[in-house]
C-alpha positions in Angstrom: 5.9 9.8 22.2 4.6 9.8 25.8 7.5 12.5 26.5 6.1 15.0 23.7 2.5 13.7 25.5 3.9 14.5 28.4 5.5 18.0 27.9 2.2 19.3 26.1 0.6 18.4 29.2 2.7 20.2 31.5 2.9 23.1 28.8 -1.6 23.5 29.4 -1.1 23.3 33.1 1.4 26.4 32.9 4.2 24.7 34.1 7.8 24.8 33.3 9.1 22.1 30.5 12.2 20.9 32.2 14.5 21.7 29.1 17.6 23.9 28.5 17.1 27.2 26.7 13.4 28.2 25.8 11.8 24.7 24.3 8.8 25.8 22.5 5.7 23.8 21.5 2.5 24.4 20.0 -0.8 25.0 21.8 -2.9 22.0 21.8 -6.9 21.9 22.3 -7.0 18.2 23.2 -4.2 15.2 23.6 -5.4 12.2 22.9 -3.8 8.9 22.9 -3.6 5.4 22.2 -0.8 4.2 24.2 -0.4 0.8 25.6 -2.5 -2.3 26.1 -6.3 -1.4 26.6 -7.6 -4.7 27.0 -9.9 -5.2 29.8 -11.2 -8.6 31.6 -13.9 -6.8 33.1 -15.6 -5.3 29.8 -14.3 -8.1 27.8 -12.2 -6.2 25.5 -9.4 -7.5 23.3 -6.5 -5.9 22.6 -8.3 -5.5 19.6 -10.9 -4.2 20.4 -9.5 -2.0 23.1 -7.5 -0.3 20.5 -10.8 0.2 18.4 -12.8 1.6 21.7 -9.9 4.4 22.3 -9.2 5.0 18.2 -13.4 5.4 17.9 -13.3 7.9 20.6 -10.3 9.8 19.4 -12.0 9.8 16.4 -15.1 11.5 17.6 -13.8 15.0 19.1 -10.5 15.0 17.2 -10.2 18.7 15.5 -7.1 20.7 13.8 -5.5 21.7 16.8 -5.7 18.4 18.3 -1.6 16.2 19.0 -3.3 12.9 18.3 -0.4 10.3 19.7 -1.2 6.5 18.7 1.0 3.8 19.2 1.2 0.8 17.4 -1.7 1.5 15.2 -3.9 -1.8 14.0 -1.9 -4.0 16.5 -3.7 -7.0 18.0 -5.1 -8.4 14.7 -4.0 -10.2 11.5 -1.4 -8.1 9.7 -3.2 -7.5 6.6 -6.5 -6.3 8.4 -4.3 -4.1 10.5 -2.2 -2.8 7.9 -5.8 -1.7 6.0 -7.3 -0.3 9.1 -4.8 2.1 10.2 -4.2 3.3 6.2 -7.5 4.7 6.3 -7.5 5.8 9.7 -4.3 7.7 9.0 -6.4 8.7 6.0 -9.1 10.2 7.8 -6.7 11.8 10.4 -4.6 13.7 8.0 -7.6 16.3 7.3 -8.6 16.2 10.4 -5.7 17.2 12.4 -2.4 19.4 12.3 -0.3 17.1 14.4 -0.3 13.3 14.4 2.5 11.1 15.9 1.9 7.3 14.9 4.0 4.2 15.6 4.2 0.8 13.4 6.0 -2.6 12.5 4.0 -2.5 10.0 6.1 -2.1 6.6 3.4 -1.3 4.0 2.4 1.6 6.5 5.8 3.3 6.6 5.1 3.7 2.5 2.3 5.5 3.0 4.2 8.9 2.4 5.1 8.1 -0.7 1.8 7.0 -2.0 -0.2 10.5 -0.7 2.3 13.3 -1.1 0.8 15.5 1.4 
């Protein structure tokens, strides 16, 4: 995930992607992630809470040609709250952006696909 972050990155600052042959990736107006631990001492954040502050601001200015990278979605709370928060944020995501690359432990999350067939 942070490699694909990574490479898009480099791609918008017109560098070379160090890859053999001619890697080729689409053309991204934003990258935004949720990567990590984004608790904070200082604001009194939670990992919680931290999550919610970066999803909530993802949220905001996400469009179509956004790569939208969020790891461990609806971590840092109880697993049945979690599991229900990142459905629907996934929800709202998928018509709201082309490309979205989300990681889980969650179970019931990895059946989402087969609930919504799009």
């Amino acid at each position: 995930m942070k490699t694909l972050g990574l490479a898009s990155m480099m791609l918008k600052a017109g560098m070379y992607l160090p890859a053999q042959n001619q890697p080729r990736l689409p053309w991204f107006d934003l990258i935004l992630a949720d990567i990590g631990d984004q608790q904070s001492l200082e604001l009194s954040l939670s990992t919680f809470s931290g999550h919610i502050s970066r999803l909530r601001d993802i949220l905001k200015v996400a469009s179509t040609e956004s790569l939208v990278l969020l790891d461990e979605i609806g971590s840092g709370t109880d697993p049945s709250e979690g599991v229900a928060l990142s459905e629907s944020i996934l929800q709202y995501l998928k018509d709201r952006v082309n490309l979205a690359v989300v990681t889980t432990h969650y179970a019931d999350l990895t059946r989402l696909k087969e609930k919504d067939s799009v």
